[in-house]
C-alpha positions as CSV (number, residue, x, y, z in Angstrom):
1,X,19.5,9.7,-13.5
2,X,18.5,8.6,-10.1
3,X,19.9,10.7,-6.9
4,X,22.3,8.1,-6.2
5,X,23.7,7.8,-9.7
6,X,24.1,11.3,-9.7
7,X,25.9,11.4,-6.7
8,X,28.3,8.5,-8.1
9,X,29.0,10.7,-11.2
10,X,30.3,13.6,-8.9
11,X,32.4,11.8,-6.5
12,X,34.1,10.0,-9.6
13,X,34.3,13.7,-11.4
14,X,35.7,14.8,-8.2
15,X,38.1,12.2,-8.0
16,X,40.2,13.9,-11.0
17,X,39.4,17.5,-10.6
18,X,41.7,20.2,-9.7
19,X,42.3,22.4,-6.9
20,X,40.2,25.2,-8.5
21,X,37.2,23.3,-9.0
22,X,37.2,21.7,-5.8
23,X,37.5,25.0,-4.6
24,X,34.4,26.3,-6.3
25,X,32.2,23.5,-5.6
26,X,33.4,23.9,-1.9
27,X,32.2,27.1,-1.8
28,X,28.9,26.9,-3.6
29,X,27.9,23.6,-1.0
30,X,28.9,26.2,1.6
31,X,26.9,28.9,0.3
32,X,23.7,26.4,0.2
33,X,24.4,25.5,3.6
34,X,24.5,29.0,4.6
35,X,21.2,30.0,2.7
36,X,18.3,30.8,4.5
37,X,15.3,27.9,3.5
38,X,12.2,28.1,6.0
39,X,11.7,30.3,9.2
40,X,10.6,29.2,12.7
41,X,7.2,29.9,14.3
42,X,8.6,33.1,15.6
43,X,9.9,34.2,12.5
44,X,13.3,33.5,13.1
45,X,15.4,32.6,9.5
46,X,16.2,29.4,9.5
47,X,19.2,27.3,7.2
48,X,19.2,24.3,5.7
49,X,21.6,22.6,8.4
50,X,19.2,24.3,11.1
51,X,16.2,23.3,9.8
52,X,17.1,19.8,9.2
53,X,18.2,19.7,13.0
54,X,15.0,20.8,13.6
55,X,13.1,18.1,11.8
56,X,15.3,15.4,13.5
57,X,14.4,16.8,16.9
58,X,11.1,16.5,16.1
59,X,11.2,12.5,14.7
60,X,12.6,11.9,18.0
61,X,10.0,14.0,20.2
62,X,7.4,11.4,18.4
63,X,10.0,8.2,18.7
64,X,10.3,9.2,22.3
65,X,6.5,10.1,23.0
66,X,7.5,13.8,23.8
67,X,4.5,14.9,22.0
68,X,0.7,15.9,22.9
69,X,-2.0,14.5,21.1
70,X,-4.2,16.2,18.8
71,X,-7.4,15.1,21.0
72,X,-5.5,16.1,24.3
73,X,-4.5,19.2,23.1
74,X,-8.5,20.1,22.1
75,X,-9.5,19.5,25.4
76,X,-6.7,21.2,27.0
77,X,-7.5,24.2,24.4
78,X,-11.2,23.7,25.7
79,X,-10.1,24.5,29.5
80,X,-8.1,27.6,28.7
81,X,-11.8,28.8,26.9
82,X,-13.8,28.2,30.1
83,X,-11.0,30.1,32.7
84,X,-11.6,33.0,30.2
């Protein structure tokens, strides 16, 4: 069964269900929300909502050409070396 499929089936489920199990599945997509999935380069914990914000910062930093690249970044790397 495909993701989509899959996510068909549950909204149709969810169509008939009852307050209790809406309830539950409610609070078990909260709690995956909530749980911690990667950590930053500091080490700060981060979720799944935070991380994905993260990643879509990102995309845009390279849609807007807010990035260095890789051959810049060596050479700027190789100055820091010669100040030392």
């Amino acid at each position: 069964m495909s993701t989509i499929e899959l996510k068909n089936k549950i909204i149709r489920q969810m169509e008939y269900s009852n307050d209790f199990v809406l309830k539950q599945i409610s609070d078990l997509l909260d709690k995956c929300e909530s749980e911690i999935v990667a950590s930053d380069t500091s080490g700060f914990p981060l979720t799944i909502s935070e991380y994905n914000d993260r990643v879509e910062e990102g995309l845009a930093d390279l849609k807007y050409g807010r990035i260095t690249p890789h051959e810049d970044l060596l050479k700027e790397i190789e100055g820091w070396e010669n100040e030392l």
